[in-house]
N, C-alpha and C positions, 0 to 999 in steps of 0.2 A: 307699334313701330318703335325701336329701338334707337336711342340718339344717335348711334354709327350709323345707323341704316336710314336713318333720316338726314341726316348730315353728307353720309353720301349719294343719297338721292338731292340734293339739294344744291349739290356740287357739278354733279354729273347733269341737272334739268339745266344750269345756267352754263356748262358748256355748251351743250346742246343748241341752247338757245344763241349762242354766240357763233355758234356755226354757219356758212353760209347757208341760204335757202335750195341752192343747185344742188346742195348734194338732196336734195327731197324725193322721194315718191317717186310714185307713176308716173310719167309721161302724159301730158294730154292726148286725148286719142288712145290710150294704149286700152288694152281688155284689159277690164279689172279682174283678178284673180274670184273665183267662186268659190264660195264656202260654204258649211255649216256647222254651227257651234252652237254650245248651250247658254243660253241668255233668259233673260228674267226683265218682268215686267210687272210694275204693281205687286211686287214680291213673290210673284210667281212663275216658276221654271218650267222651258219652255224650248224647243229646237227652232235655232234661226237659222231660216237659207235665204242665203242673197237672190237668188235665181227666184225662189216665188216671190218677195218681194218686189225684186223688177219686172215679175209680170203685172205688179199694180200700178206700177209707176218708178219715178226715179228714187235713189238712197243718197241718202247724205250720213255718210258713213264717218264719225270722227275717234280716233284711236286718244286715248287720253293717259297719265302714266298711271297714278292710285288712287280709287275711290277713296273718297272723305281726306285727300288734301285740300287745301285751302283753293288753289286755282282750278279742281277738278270738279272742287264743288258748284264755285262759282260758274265754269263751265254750264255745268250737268244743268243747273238754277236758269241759265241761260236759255240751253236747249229745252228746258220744260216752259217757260213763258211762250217760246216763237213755236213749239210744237202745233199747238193750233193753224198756225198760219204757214206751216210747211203743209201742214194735212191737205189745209185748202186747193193747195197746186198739187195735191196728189203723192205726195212725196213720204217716203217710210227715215226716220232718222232713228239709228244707232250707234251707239256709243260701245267701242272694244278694249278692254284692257285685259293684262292678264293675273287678274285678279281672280280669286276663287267664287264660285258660284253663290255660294252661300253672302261671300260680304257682297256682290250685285245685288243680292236678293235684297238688301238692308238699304242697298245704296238708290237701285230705283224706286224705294218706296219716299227715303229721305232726300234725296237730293236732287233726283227726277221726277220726283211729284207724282208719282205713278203716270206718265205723260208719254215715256219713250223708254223702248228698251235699252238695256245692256247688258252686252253679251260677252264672254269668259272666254281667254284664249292662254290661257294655264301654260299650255309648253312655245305658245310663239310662234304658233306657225302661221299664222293671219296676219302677224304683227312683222314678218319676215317678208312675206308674199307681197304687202305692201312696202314694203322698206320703211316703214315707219317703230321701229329700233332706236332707242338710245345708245350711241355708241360704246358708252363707256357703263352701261347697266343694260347687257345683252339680255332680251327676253321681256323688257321694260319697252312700253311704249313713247315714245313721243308724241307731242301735240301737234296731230295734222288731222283735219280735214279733209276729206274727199267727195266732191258729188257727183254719181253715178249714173248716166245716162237710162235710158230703159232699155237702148240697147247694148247694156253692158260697157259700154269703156267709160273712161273717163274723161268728164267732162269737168273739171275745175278741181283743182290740190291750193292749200293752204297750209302754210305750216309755223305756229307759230308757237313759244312757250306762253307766251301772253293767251285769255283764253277771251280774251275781248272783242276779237272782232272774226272769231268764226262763225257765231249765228250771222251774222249780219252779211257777212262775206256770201257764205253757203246758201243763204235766201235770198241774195239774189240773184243765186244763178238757177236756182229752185223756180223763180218768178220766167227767169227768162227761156227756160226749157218749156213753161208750160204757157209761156206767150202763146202760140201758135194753136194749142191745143183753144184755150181760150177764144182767141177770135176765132178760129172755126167754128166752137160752140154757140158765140155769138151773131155768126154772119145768118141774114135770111135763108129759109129753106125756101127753092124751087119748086 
């Protein structure tokens, strides 16, 4: 990355960040947009569709702006610790930028621990669908979270430059989708 190019990505993340939260995302309730894109996992490349993955269960879908920046890292470092305990409630977590496949391929090995995908949206159009856009670096993601019901809409948006409190955000709504499943699992059989 070149200092202009870091500099105004640097510029453009803390406007962003200074922006209200309302202009954010989906809607709660709204259908999430379905897709499929090429993502990687454990450095290996791979076709993600949101639709099989919500036939396993919910997605906590978080769009991020560039692998191997400082907060994207720590992110990604985030979501690889809690991945286990998203698994548990049944939950698929992926990370979207639009970054090339190839540095994914680098970036889930180092930064996500081999733990959870991420997946490549090169021309923006995943990163549009959601409205998660940096205003001012078109095609670049901003830092939002979304987690994704099993029947498709959306059930919880986060959006923050800080990348601090999206696991923790996202896992609880991850806990509380699968409340229901859970006690049922638990209650006596007749």
């Amino acid at each position: 990355m070149t200092r202009h190019t870091f500099l105004s990505f640097a510029v453009a993340a803390t406007l962003a960040a200074a922006a209200p939260a309302a202009l954010a995302a989906l809607d709660l309730g709204a259908k999430a947009p379905d897709f499929s894109t090429d993502a990687a996992l454990a450095g290996k490349p791979f076709k993600f569709a949101l639709a099989e993955a919500l036939a396993r269960g919910p997605v906590v879908l978080f769009f991020f702006p560039k692998a191997f920046t400082s907060g994207c890292t720590v992110e990604a470092h985030q979501f690889a610790e809690a991945t286990p305990r998203f698994q548990q409630f049944g939950a698929t977590v992926v990370g979207i930028s639009n970054d090339d496949l190839p540095t994914l391929q680098r970036f889930s090995v180092e930064a996500c621990r081999d733990k959870f995908a991420v997946a490549s949206d090169a021309d923006a159009r995943i990163i549009r669908a959601y409205d998660a856009k940096i205003a001012f670096l078109p095609g670049t993601a901003k830092r939002v979270s979304y987690v994704i019901g099993r029947d498709g809409r959306v059930a919880y948006v986060y959006e923050s430059m800080d990348p601090d409190q999206h696991v923790a955000n996202t896992l609880k709504v991850v806990e509380r989708l699968a409340a229901p499943r859970a006690s049922t699992a638990a209650a006596p059989q007749r």
